[in-house]
N, C-alpha and C positions, 0 to 999 in steps of 0.2 A: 083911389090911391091906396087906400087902406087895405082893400080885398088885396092890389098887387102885392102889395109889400106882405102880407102875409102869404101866401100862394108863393113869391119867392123864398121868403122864409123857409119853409115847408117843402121848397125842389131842393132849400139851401141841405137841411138839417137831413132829408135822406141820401143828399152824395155824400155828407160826411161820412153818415153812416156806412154807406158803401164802401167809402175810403178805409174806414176803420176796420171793416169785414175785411178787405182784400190785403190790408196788411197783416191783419192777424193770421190768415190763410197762408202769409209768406213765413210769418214769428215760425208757425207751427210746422211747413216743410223744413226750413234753413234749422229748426233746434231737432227734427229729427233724421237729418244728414249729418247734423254735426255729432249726435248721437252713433250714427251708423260709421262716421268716420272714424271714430274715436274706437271701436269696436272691429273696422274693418278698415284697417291703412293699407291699401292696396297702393302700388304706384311704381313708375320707372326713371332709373337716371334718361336722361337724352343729351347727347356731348354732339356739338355741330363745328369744326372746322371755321372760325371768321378770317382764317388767310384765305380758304378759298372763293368764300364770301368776296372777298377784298379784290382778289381775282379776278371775279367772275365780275365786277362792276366793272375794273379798268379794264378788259376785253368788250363790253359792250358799248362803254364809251368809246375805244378804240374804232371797234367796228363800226361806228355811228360819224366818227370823224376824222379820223386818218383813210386817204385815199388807197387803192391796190398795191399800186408800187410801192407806199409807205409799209402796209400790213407786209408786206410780201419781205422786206427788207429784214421786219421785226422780228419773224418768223424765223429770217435764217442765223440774224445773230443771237437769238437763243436756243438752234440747233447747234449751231457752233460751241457756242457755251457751255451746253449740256454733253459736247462730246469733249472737250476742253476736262472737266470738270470727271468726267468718267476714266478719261486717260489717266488722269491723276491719281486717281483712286486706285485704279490698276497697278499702278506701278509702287504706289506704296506698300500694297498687298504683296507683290515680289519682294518688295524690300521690309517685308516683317515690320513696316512703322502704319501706326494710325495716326495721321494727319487730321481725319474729320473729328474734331471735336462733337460731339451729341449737340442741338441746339434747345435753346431754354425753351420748358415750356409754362404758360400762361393761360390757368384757368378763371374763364371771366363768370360771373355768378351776379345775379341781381336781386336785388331787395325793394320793395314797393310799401312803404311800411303804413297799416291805419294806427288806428288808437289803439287796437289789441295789440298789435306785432304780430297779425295772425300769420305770417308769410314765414313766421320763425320754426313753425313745422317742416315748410320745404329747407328751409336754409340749413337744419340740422344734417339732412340726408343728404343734401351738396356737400357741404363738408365733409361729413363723414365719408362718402366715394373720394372728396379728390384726396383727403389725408391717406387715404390706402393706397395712391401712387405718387403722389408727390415728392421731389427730392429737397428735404430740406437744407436752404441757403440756394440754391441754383434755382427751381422753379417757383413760380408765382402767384400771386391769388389776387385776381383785380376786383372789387366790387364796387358795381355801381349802385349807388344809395342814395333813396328818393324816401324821405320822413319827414312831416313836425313834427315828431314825437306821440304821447299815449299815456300807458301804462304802466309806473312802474317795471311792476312784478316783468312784464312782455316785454320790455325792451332791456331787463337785467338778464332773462333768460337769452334774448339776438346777442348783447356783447360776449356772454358766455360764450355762446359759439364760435363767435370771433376770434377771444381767446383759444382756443385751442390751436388755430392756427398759430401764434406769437409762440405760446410753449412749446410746440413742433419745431419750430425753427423756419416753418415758411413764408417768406415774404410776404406781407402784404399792401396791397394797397387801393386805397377809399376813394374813390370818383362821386365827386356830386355835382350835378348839372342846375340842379332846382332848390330843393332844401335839405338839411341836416339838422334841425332843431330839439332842443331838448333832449328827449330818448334817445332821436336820431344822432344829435352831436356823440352823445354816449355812446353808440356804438362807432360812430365815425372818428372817434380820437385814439381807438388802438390803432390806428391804423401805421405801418409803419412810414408810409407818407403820404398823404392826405392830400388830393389835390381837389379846386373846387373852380366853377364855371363863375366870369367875371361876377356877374348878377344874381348867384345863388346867395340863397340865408342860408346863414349859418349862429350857433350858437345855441340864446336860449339856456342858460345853463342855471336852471331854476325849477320851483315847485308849485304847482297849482293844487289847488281843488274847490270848488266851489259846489252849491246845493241847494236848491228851490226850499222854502220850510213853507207850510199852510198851515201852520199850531193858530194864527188868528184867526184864517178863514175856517177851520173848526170850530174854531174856539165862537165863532158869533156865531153858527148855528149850533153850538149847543149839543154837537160833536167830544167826546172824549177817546181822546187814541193815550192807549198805555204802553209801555216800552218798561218789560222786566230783562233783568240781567243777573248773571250772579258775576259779582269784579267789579269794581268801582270806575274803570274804564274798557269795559268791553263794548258800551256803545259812548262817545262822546257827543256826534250830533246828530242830528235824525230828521227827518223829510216831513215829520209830521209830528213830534211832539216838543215839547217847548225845552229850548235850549237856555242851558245853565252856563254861565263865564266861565266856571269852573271848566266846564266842558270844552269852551272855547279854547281858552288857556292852552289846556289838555292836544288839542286837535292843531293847537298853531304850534305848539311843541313839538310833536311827530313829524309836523313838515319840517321843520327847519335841520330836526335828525335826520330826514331824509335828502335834506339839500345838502348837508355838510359830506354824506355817505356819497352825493353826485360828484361836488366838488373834488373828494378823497382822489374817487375813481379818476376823475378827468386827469389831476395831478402828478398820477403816477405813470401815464402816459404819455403826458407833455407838459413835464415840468418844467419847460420855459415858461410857461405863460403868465401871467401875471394874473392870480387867481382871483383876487380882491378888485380889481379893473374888470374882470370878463366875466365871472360869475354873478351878475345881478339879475339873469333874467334876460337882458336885452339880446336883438338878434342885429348882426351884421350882414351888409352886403361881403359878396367874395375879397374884394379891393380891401375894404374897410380889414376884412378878417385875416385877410395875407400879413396887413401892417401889425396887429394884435398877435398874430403868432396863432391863432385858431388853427390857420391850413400852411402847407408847405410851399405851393404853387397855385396857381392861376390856369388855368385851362379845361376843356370840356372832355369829356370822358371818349368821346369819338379823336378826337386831335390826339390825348394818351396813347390811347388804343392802337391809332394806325401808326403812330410813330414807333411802335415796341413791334408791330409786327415786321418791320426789315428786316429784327433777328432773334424769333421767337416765333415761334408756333403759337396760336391762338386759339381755345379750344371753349366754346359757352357750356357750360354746364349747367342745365333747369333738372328738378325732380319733376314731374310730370304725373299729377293724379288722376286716377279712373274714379270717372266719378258718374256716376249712375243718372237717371232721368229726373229724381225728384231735386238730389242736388245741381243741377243744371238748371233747374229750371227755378229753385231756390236762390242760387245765386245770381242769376237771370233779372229776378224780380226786386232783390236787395239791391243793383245794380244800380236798377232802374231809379227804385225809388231813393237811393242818394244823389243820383245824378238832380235829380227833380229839389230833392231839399238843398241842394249845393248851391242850386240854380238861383233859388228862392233867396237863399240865404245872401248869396256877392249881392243881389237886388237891393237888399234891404241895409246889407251896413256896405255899400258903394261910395256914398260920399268919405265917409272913413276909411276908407282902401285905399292905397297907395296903388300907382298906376302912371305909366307913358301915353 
C-alpha cells in the first residue's frame, strides 16, 4: 500500500509538473502575440447584411414547407409588387417628387466582455467605421452585450467608446440576453434604451477586490519579504508582506471612491433610478430589473432585431484580426485551458449556484 501510494504520488507530482510546463509554454506564446499585437495591429472591418440573413432563412423554410402552387403564388405576388413599386417610382421621377424616403439604417456590433474588457480593442474600430457613416438622429447602433464585469480601468475605457456614440447624436441601443453586471452594467446604462432577456442578470453595481496574503506562511518558515516604497501609500496591501489597518483603512477608502465614481456614472444616465435601492452590489433577474428601473423592456436581442428589421436595413459590423500562427495557436490553448478551469470551477461551488 505504501510503495502504491507513493509510486502515485510520484505519476501525481510529474503531470503536475507537465501541467505547469504546458501552461507556461502558453503564458509565453499569448504574452508574445500580445506583444506583436500591440506592435502590429493589422485587421479589417467585415459588414454582413442580417436582412438577407433573415431572408435567406424564411426562403428555406419556405421551400421546406409551403407546396408548388403555394411557392409559385408567392413568387408572383412579389413580382407584382416589385413592378407595383417600380411604376411608382417612375412616375414620381417625371413628376420631380421623391416619394422614397431613404430607410434607417442599423448597425449591430457585439461585445463578449472577460475581466480585461480585452474585446474593447475591436469595439474601438467598430465604432470608429460606423461614426464615419452614420446619420445622426435617423441611424442606429444595436449592441449586444454579454459581461460580469472585470476591470476597472477596461470597462471605463468600453463605456468610453460607447460615449462617443450619445455625443454624436447616434441612437443607441443595449441588448442583453445573459448578463450585464457590474462593468458590464457600466457600459450597458448609456444606453439610450436598454432592453434585457426575461432571465438575464443585471446590475451588480458595486466594488470588489480581494487577495491571497502568505506573510504567515513566510513568516513560520522563517522567510522575510520586504516591500520599499517612496509615498506612504504607493503600496497599501500586498501578497506577501504583512498588512498594516492603516493600510487597510487606506485600501477600503479607494474602493468606496471608486464605487461612488460607478454610482456617479450610472446616475447620469438613468437618473430614474433609485440609486441608494440598486447600488449595493446586488444582481437582478430581467423581471426583477424592468420593476427597479435598470432596463427599459423585457426581450431577447433576436425578438428586437427581427422586429426593426421590417423597416431598416441591418447591417453586423465585426473588426476582424489577422492574426498569425503563434497567436492562434495561443489563443487556442488559453481557450482551452479556461474552458477546463470553468469546468472545474461550476463543479466545486455547484451546490451554491443557483439553477432550473
Amino acid at each position: 500500500m505504501i510503495e502504491f501510494l507513493s509510486q502515485y504520488g510520484l505519476f501525481l507530482a510529474k503531470t503536475l509538473t507537465l501541467v505547469f510546463a504546458i501552461l507556461l509554454v502558453v503564458a509565453v506564446i499569448v504574452m508574445l502575440a500580445s506583444k506583436r499585437r500591440q506592435h502590429q495591429h493589422e485587421g479589417h472591418i467585415e459588414v454582413k447584411s442580417l436582412n438577407d440573413r433573415y431572408e435567406e432563412m424564411l426562403q428555406t423554410m419556405e421551400d421546406a414547407i409551403l407546396d408548388e402552387w403555394q411557392i409559385k403564388q408567392k413568387i408572383k405576388e412579389e413580382k407584382k409588387r416589385d413592378k407595383e413599386d417600380a411604376k411608382a417610382r417612375k412616375k414620381a421621377a417625371k413628376e420631380g417628387r421623391d416619394d422614397e424616403e431613404e430607410r434607417k439604417r442599423v448597425y449591430v456590433l457585439n461585445f463578449d466582455g472577460d475581466m480585461a474588457a480585452s474585446e474593447v480593442d475591436f469595439l474601438r474600430e467598430e465604432i470608429t467605421a460606423v461614426l464615419a457613416i452614420a446619420r445622426p438622429e435617423k441611424d442606429e447602433v444595436v449592441l449586444r452585450l454579454e459581461s460580469p464585469g472585470g476591470m476597472v480601468h477596461g470597462y471605463g475605457l468600453a463605456a468610453s467608446q460607447l460615449e462617443r456614440l450619445r455625443r454624436k447624436n447616434i441612437p443607441l441601443t443595449i441588448c442583453v440576453d445573459k448578463v450585464a453586471a457590474s462593468g458590464g452594467y457600466m457600459m450597458a446604462c448609456i444606453a439610450n434604451r436598454l432592453v434585457a432577456a426575461p432571465f438575464a442578470v443585471l446590475g451588480s453595481i458595486g466594488v470588489v477586490a480581494q487577495m491571497p496574503n502568505f506573510h504567515r506562511l513566510l513568516k513560520k518558515h522563517d522567510i522575510d519579504y520586504e516591500v520599499l516604497t517612496a509615498g506612504e501609500y504607493k503600496r497599501t496591501l500586498t501578497v506577501f508582506g504583512e498588512n498594516t489597518e492603516k493600510g487597510r483603512e487606506k485600501f477600503i477608502e479607494e474602493l468606496e471612491e471608486t464605487h461612488h465614481l460607478f454610482k456617479d456614472f450610472v446616475a447620469e444616465y438613468r437618473p430614474e433610478l433609485a440609486l441608494d435601492e440598486v447600488a449595493t452590489g446586488e444582481i437582478w433577474y430581467g423581471r426583477q430589473a424592468l420593476a427597479k428601473k435598470l432596463v427599459d423592456d423585457l426581450m431577447t436581442s433576436d425578438e428586437y432585431l427581427t422586429e426593426i428589421s421590417q423597416n431598416a436595413d441591418l447591417f453586423e459590423v465585426r473588426y476582424e484580426e489577422k492574426k498569425g500562427l503563434q497567436e492562434r495557436l495561443g489563443q487556442f490553448a488559453v481557450e482551452g485551458s479556461d474552458r477546463l478551469m470553468l469546468r472545474w470551477w461550476q463543479r466545486l461551488t455547484a451546490p451554491a449556484r443557483k439553477g432550473f
